[in-house]
mmCIF file as gemmi writes it, N, C-alpha and C atoms, coordinates in Angstrom:
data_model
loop_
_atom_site.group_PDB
_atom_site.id
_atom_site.type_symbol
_atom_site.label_atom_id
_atom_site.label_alt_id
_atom_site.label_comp_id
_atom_site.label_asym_id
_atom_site.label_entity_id
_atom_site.label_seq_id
_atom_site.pdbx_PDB_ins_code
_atom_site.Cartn_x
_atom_site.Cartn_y
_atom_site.Cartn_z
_atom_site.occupancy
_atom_site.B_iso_or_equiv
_atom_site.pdbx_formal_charge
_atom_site.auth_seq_id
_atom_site.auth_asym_id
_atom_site.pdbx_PDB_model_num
ATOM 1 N N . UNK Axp A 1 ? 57.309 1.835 84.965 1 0 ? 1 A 1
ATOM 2 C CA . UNK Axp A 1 ? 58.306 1.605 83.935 1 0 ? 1 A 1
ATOM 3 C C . UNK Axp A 1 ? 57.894 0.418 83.077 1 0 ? 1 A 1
ATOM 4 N N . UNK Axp A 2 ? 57.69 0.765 81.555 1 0 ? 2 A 1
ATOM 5 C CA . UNK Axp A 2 ? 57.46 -0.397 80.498 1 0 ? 2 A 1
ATOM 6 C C . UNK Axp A 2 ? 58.505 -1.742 80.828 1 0 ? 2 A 1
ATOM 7 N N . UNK Axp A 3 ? 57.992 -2.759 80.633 1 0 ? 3 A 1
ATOM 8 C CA . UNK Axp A 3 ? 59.457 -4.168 80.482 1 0 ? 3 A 1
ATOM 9 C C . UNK Axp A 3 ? 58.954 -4.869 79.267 1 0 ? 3 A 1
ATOM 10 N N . UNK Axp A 4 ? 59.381 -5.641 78.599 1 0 ? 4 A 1
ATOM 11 C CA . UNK Axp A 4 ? 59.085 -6.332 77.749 1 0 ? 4 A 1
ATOM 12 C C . UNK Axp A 4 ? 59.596 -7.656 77.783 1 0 ? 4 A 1
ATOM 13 N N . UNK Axp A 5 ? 59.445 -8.694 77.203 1 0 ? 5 A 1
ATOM 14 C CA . UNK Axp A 5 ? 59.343 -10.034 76.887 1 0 ? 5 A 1
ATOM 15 C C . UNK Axp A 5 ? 59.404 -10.267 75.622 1 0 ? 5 A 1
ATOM 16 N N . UNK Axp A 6 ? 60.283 -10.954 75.422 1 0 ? 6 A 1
ATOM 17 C CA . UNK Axp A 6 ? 60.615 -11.532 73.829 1 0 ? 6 A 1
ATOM 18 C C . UNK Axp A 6 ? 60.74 -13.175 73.303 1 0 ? 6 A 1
ATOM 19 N N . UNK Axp A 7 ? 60.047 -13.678 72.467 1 0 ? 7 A 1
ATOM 20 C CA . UNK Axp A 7 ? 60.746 -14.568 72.128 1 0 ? 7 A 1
ATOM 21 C C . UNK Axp A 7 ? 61.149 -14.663 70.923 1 0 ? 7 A 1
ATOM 22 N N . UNK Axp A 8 ? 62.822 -15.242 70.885 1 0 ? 8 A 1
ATOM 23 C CA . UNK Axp A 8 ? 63.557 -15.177 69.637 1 0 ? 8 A 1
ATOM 24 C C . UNK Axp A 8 ? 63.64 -16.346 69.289 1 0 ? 8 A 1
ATOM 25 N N . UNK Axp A 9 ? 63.282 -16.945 67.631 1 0 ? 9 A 1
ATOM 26 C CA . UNK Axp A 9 ? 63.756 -17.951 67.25 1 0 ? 9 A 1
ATOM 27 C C . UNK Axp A 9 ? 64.535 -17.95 66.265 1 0 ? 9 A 1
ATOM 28 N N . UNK Axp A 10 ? 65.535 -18.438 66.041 1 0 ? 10 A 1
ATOM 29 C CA . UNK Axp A 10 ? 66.438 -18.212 65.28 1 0 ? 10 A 1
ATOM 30 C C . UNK Axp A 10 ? 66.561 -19.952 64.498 1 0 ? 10 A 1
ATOM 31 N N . UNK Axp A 11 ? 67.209 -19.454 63.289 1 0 ? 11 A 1
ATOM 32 C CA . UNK Axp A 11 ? 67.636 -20.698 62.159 1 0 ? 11 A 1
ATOM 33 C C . UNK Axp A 11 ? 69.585 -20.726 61.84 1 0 ? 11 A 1
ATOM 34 N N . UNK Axp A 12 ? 69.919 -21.522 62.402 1 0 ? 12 A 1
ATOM 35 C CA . UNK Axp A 12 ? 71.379 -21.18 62.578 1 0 ? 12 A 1
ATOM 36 C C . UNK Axp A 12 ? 71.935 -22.376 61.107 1 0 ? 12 A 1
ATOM 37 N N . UNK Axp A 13 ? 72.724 -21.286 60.031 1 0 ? 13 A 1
ATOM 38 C CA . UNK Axp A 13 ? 72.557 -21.836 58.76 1 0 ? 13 A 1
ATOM 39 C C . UNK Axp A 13 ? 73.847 -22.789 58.81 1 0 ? 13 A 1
ATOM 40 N N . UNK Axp A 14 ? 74.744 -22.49 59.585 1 0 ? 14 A 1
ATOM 41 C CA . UNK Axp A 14 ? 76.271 -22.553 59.138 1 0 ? 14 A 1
ATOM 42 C C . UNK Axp A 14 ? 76.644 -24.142 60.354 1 0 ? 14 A 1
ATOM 43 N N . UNK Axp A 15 ? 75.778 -24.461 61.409 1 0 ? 15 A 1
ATOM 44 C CA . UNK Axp A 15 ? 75.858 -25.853 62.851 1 0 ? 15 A 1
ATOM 45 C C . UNK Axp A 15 ? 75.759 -27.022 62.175 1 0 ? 15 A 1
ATOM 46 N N . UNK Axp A 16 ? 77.25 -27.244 61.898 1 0 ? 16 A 1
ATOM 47 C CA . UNK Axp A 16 ? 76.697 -28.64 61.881 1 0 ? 16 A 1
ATOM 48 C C . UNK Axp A 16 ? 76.413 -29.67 63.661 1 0 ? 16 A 1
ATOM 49 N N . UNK Axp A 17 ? 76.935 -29.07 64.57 1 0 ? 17 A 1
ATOM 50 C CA . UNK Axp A 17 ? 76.882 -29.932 65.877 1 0 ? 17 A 1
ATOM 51 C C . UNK Axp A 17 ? 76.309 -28.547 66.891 1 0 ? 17 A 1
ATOM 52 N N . UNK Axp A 18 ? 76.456 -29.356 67.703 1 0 ? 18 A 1
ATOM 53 C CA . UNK Axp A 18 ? 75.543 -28.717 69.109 1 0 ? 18 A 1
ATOM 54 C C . UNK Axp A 18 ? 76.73 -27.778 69.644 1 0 ? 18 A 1
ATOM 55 N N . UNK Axp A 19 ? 78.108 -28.65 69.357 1 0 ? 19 A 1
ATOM 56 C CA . UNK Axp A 19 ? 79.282 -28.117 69.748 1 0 ? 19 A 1
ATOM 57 C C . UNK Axp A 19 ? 79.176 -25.995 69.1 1 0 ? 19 A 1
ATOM 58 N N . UNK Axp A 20 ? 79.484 -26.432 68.036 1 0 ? 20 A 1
ATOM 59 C CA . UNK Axp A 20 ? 79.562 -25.174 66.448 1 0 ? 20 A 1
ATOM 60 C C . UNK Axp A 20 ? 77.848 -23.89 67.428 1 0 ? 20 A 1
ATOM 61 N N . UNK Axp A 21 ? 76.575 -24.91 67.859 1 0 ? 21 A 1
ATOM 62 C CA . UNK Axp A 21 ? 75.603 -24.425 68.155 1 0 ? 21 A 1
ATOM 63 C C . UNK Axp A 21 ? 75.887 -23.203 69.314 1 0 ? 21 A 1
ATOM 64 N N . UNK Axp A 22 ? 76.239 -23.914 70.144 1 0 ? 22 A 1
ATOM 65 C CA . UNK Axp A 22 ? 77.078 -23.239 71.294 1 0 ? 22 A 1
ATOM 66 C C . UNK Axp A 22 ? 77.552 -22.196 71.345 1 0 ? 22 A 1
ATOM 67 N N . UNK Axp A 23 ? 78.977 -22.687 70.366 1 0 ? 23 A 1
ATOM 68 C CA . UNK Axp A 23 ? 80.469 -21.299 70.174 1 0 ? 23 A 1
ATOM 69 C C . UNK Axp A 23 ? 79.132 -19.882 69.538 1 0 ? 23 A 1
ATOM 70 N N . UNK Axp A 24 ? 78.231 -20.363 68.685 1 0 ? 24 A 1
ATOM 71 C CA . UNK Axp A 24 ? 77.739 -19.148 68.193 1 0 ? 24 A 1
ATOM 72 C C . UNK Axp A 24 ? 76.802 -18.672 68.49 1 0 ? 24 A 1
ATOM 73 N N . UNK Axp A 25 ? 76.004 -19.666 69.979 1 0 ? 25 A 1
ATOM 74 C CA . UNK Axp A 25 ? 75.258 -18.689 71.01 1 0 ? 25 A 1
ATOM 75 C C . UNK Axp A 25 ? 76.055 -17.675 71.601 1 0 ? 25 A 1
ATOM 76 N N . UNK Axp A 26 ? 77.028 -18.366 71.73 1 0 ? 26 A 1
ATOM 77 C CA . UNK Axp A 26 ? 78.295 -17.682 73.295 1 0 ? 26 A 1
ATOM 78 C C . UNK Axp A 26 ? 78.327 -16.396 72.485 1 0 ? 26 A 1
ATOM 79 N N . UNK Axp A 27 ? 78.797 -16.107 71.547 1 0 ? 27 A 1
ATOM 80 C CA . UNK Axp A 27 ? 79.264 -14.879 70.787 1 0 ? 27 A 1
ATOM 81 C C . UNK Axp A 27 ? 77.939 -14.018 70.652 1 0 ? 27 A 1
ATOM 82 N N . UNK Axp A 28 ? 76.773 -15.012 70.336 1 0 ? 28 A 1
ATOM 83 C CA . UNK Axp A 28 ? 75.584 -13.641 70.382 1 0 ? 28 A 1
ATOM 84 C C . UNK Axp A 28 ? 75.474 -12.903 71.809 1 0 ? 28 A 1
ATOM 85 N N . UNK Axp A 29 ? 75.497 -13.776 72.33 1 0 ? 29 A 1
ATOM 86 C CA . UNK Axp A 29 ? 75.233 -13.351 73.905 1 0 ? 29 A 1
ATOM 87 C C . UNK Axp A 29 ? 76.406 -12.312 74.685 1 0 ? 29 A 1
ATOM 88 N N . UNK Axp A 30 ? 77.287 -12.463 74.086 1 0 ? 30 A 1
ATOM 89 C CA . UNK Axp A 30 ? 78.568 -11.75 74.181 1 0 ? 30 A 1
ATOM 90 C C . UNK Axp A 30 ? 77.514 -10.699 73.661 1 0 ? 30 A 1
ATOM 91 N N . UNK Axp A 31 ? 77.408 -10.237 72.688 1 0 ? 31 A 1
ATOM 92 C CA . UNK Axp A 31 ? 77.317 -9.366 72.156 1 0 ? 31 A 1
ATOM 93 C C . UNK Axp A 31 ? 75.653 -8.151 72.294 1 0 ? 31 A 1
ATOM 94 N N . UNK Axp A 32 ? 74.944 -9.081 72.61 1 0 ? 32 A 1
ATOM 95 C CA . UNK Axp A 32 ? 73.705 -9.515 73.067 1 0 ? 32 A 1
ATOM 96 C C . UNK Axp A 32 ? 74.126 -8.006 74.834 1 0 ? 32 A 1
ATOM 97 N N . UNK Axp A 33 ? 75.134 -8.045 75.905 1 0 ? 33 A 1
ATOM 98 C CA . UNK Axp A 33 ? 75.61 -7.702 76.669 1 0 ? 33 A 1
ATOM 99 C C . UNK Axp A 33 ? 75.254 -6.467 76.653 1 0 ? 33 A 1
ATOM 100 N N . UNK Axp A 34 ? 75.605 -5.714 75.838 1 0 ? 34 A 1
ATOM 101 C CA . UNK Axp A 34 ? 75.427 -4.127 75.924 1 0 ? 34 A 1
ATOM 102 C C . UNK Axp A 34 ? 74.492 -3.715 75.736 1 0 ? 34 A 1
ATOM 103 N N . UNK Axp A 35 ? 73.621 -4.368 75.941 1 0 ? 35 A 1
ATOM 104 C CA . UNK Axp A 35 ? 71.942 -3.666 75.574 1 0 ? 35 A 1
ATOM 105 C C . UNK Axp A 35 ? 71.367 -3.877 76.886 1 0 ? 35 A 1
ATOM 106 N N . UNK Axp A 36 ? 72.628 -4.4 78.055 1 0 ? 36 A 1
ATOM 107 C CA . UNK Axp A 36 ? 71.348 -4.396 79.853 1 0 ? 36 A 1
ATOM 108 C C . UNK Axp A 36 ? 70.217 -4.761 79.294 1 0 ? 36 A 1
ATOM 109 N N . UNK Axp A 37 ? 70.131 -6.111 79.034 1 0 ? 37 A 1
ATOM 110 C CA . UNK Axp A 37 ? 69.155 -7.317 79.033 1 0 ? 37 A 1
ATOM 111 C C . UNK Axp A 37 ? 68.984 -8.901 79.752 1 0 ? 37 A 1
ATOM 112 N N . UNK Axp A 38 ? 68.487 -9.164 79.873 1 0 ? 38 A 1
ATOM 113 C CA . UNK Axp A 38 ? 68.568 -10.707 80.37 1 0 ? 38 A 1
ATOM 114 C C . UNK Axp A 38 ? 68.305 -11.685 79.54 1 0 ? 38 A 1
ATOM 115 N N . UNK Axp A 39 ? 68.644 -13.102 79.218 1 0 ? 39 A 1
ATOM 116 C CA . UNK Axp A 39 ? 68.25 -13.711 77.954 1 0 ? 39 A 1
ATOM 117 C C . UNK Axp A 39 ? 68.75 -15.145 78.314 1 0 ? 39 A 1
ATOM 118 N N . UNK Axp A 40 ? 67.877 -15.744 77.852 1 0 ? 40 A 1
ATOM 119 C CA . UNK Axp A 40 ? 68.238 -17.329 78.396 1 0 ? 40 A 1
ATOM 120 C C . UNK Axp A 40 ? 67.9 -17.731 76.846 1 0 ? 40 A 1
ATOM 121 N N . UNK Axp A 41 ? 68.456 -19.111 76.979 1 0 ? 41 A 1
ATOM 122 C CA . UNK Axp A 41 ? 68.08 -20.399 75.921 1 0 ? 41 A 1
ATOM 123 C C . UNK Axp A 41 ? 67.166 -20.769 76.701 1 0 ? 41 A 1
ATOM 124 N N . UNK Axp A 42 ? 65.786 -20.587 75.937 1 0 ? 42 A 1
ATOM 125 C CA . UNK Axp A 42 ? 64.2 -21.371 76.546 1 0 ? 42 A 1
ATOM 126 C C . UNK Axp A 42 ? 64.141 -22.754 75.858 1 0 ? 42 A 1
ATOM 127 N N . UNK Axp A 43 ? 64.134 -23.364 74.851 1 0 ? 43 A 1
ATOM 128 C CA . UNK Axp A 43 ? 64.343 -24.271 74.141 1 0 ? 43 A 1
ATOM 129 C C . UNK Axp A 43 ? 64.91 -24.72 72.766 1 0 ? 43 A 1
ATOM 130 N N . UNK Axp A 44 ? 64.38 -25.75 72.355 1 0 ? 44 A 1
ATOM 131 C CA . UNK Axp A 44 ? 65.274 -26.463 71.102 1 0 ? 44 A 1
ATOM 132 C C . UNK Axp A 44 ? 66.672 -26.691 71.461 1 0 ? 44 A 1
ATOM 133 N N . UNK Axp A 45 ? 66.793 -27.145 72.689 1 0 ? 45 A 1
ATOM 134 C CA . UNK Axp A 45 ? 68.295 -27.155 73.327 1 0 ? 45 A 1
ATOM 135 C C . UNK Axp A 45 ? 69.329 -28.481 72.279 1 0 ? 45 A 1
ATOM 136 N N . UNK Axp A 46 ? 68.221 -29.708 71.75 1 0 ? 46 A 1
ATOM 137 C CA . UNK Axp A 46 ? 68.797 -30.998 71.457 1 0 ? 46 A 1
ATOM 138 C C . UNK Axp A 46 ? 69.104 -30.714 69.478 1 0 ? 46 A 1
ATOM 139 N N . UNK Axp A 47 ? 68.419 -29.245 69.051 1 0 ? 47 A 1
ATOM 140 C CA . UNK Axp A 47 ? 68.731 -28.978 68.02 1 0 ? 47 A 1
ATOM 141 C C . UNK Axp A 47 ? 69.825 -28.136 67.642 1 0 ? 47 A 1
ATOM 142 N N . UNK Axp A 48 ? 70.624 -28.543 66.532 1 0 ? 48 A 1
ATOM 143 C CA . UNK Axp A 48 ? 71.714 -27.922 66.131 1 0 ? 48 A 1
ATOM 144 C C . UNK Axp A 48 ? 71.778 -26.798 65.259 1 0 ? 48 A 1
ATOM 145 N N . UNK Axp A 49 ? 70.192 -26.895 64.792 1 0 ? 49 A 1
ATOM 146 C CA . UNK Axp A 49 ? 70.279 -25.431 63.574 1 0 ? 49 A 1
ATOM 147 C C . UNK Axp A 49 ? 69.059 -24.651 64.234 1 0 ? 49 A 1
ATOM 148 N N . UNK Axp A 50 ? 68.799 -24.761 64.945 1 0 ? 50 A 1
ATOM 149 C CA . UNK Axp A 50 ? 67.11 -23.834 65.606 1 0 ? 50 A 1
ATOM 150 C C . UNK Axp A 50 ? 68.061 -23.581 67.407 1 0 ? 50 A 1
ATOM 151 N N . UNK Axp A 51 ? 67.561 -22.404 67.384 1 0 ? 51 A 1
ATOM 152 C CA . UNK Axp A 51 ? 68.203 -21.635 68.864 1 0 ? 51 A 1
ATOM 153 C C . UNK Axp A 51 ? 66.573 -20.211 69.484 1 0 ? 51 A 1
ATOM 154 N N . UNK Axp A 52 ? 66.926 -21.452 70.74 1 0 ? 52 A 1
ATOM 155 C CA . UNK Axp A 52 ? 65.229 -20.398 70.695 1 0 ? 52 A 1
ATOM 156 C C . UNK Axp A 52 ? 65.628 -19.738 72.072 1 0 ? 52 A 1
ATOM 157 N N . UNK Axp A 53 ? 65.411 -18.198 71.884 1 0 ? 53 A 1
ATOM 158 C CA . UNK Axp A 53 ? 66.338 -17.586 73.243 1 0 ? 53 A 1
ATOM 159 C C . UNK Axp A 53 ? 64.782 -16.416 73.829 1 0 ? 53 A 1
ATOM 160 N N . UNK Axp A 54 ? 64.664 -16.112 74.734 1 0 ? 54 A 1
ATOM 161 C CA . UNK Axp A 54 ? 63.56 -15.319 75.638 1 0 ? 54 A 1
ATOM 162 C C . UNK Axp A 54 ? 64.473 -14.67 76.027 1 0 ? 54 A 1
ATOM 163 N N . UNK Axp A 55 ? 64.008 -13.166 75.884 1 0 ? 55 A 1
ATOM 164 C CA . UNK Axp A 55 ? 65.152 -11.81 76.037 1 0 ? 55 A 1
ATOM 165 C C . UNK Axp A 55 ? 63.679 -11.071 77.095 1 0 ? 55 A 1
ATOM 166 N N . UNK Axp A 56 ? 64.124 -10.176 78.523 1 0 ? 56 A 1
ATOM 167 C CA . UNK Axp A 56 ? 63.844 -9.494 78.858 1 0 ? 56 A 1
ATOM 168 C C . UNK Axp A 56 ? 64.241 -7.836 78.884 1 0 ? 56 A 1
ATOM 169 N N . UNK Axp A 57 ? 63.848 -6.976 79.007 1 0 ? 57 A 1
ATOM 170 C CA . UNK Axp A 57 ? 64.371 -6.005 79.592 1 0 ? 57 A 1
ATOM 171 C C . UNK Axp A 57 ? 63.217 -4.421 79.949 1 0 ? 57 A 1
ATOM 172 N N . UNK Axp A 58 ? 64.231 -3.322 80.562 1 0 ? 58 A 1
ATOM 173 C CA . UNK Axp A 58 ? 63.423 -2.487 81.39 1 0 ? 58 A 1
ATOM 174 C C . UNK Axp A 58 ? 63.8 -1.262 80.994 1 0 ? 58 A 1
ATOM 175 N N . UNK Axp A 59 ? 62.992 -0.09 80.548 1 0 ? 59 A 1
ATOM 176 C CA . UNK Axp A 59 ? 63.489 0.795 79.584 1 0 ? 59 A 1
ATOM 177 C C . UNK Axp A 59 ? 62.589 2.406 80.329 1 0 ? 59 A 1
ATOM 178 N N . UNK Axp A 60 ? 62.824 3.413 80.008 1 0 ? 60 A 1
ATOM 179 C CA . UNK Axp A 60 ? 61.922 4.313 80.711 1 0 ? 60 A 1
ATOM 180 C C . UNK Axp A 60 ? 60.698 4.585 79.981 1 0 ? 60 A 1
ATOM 181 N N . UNK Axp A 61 ? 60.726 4.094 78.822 1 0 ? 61 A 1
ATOM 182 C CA . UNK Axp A 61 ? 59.564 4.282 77.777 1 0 ? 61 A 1
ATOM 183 C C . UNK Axp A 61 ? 59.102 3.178 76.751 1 0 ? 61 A 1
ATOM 184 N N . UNK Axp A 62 ? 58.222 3.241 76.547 1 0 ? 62 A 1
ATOM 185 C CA . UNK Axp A 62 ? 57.616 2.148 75.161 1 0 ? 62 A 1
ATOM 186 C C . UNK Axp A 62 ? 58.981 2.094 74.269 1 0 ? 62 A 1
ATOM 187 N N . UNK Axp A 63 ? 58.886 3.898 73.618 1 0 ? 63 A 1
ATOM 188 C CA . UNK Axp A 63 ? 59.612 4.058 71.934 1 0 ? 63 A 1
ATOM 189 C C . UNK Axp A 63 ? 60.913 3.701 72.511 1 0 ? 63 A 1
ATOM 190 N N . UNK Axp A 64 ? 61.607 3.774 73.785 1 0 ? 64 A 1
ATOM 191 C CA . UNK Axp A 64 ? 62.631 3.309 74.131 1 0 ? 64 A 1
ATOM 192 C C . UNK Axp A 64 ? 63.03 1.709 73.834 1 0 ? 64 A 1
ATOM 193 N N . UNK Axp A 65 ? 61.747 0.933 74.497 1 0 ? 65 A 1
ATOM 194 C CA . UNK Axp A 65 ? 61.596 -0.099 74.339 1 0 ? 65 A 1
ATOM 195 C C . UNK Axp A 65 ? 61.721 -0.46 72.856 1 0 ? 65 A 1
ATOM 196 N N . UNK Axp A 66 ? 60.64 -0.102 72.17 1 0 ? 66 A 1
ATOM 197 C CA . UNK Axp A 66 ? 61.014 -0.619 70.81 1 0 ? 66 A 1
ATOM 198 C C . UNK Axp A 66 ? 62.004 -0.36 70.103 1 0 ? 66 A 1
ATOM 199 N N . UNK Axp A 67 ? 63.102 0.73 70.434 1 0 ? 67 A 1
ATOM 200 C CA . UNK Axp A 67 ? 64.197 1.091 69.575 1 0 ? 67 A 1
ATOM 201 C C . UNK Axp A 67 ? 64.976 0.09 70.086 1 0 ? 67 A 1
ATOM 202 N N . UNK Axp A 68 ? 65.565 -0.161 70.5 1 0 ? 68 A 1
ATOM 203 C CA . UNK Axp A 68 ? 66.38 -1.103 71.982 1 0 ? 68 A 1
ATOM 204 C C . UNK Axp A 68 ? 65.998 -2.561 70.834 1 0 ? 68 A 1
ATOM 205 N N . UNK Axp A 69 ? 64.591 -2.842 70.86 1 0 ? 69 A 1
ATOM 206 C CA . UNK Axp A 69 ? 64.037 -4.22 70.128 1 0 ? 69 A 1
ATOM 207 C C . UNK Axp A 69 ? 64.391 -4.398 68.67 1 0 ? 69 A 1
ATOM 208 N N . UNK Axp A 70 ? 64.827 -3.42 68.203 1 0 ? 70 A 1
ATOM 209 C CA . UNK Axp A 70 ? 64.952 -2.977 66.603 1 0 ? 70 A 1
ATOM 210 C C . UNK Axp A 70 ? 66.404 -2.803 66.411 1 0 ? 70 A 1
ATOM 211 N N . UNK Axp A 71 ? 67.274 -2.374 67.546 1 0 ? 71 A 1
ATOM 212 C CA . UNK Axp A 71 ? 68.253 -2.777 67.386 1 0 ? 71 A 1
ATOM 213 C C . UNK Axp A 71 ? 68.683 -3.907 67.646 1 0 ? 71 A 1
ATOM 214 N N . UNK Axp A 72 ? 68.354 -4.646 68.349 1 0 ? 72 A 1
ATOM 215 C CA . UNK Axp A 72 ? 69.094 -6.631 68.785 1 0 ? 72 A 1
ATOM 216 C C . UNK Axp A 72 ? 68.627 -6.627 67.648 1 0 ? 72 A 1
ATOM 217 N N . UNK Axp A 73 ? 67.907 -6.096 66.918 1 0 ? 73 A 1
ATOM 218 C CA . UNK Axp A 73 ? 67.283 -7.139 65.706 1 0 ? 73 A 1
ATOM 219 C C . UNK Axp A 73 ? 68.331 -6.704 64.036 1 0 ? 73 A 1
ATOM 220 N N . UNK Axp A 74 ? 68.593 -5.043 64.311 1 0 ? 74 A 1
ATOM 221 C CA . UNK Axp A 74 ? 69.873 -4.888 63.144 1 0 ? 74 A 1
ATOM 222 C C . UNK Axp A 74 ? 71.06 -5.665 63.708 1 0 ? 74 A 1
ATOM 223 N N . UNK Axp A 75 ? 71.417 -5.679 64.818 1 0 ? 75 A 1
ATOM 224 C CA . UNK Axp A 75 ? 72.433 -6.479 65.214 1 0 ? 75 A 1
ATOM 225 C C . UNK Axp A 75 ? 72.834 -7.871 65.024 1 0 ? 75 A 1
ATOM 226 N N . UNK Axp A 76 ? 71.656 -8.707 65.241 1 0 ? 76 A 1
ATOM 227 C CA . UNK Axp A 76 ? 71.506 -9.856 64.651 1 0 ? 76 A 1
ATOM 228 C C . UNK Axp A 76 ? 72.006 -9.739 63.184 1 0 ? 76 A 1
ATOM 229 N N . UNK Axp A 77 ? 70.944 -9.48 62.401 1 0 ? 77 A 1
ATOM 230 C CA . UNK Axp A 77 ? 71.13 -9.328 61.256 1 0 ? 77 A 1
ATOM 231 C C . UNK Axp A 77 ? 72.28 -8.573 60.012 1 0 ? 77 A 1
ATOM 232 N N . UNK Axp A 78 ? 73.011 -7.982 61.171 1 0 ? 78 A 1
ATOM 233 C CA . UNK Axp A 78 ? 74.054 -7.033 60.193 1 0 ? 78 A 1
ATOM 234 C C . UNK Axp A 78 ? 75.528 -8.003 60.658 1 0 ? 78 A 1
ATOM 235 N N . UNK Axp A 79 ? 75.524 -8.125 62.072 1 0 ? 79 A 1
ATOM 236 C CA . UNK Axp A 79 ? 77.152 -8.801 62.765 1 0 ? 79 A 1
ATOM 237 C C . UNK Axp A 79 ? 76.678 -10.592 62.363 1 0 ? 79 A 1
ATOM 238 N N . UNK Axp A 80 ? 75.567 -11.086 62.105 1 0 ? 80 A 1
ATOM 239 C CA . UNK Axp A 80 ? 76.133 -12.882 62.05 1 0 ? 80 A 1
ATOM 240 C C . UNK Axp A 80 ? 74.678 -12.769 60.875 1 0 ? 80 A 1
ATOM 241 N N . UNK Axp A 81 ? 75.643 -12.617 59.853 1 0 ? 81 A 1
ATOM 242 C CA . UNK Axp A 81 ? 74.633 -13.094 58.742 1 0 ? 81 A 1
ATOM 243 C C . UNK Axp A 81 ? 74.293 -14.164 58.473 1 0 ? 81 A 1
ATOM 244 N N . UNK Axp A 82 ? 74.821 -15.685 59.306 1 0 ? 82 A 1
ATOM 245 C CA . UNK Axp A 82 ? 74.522 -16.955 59.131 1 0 ? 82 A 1
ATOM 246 C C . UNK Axp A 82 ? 73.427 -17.065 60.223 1 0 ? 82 A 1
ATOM 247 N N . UNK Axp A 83 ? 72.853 -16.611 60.5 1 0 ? 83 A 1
ATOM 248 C CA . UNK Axp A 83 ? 71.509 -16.206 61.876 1 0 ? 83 A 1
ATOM 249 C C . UNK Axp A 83 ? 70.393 -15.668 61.138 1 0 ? 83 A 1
ATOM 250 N N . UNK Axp A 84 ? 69.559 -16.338 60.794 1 0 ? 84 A 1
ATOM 251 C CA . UNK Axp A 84 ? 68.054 -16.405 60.333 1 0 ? 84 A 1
ATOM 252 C C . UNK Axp A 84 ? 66.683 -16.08 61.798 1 0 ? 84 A 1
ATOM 253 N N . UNK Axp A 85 ? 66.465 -14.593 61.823 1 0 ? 85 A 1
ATOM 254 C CA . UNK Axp A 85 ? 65.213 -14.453 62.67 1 0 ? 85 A 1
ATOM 255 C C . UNK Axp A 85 ? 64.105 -15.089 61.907 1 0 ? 85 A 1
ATOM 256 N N . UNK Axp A 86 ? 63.557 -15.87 62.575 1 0 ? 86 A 1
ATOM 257 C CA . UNK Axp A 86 ? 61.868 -16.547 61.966 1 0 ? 86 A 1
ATOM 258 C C . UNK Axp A 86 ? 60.905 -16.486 62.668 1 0 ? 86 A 1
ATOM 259 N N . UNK Axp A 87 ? 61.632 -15.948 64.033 1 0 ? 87 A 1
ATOM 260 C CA . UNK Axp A 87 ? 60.15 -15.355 64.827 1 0 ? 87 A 1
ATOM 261 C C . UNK Axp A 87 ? 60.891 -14.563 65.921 1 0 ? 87 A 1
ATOM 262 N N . UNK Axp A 88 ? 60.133 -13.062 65.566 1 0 ? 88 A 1
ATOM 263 C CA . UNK Axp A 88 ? 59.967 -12.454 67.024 1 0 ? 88 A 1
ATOM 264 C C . UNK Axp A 88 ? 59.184 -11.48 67.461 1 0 ? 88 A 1
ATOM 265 N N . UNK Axp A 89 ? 58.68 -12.33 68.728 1 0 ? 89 A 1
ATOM 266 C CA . UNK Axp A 89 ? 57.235 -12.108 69.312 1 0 ? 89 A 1
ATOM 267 C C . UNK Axp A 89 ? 57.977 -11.098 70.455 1 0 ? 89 A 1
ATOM 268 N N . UNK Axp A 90 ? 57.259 -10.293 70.332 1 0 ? 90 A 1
ATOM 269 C CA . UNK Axp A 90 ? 57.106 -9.372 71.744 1 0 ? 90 A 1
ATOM 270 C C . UNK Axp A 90 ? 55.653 -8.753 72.65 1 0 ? 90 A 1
ATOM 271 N N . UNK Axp A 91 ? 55.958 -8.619 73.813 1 0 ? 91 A 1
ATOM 272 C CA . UNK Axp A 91 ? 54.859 -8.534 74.222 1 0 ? 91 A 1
ATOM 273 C C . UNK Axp A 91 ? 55.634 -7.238 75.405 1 0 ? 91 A 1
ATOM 274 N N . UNK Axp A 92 ? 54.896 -6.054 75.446 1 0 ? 92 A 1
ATOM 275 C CA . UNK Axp A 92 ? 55.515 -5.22 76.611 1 0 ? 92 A 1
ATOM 276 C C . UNK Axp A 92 ? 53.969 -4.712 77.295 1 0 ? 92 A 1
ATOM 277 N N . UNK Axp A 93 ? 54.944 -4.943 78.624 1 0 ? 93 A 1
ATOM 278 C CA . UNK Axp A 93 ? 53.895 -4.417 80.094 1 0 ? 93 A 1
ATOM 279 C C . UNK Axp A 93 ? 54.179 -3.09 80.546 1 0 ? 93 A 1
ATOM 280 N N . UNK Axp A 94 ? 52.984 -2.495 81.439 1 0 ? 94 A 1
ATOM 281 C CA . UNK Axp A 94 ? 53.513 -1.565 81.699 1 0 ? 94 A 1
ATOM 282 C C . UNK Axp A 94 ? 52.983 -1.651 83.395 1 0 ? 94 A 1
């Protein structure tokens, strides 16, 4: 079974504090939920506008895999338009 590895960096337009940083991880990650993934904050923890998150997950196929990757990524981009992707790296094993 393919898995993949991601890293997401994001530009968060709208933080002014770590506080504001937070409330609008919590909600990606909320949301982030229905895609049976795993996903941590890897770094830029002390920054308020940069959110750098490492997403796993386990799929029965590659094109599975990449559809799955293409959607977190309309999702991002369509539900929190104040969320700037500026990097995302993937790497899948098999």
């Amino acid at each position: 079974m393919p898995y993949t590895f991601c890293n997401l960096k994001i530009k968060i337009d709208c933080s002014d504090s770590l506080k504001q940083k937070r409330s609008i991880k919590s909600r990606l990650l909320a949301r982030l939920k229905k895609y049976n993934l795993s996903v941590i904050e890897a770094g830029l923890h002390n920054s308020h506008t940069l959110l750098h998150l490492q997403v796993t997950m386990v799929r029965a196929t590659e094109s599975l895999l990449n559809q799955e990757l293409e959607n977190i990524r309309k999702l991002i981009e369509g539900e929190f338009p104040d969320l700037d992707i500026y990097e995302f790296d993937k790497e899948i094993y098999f």
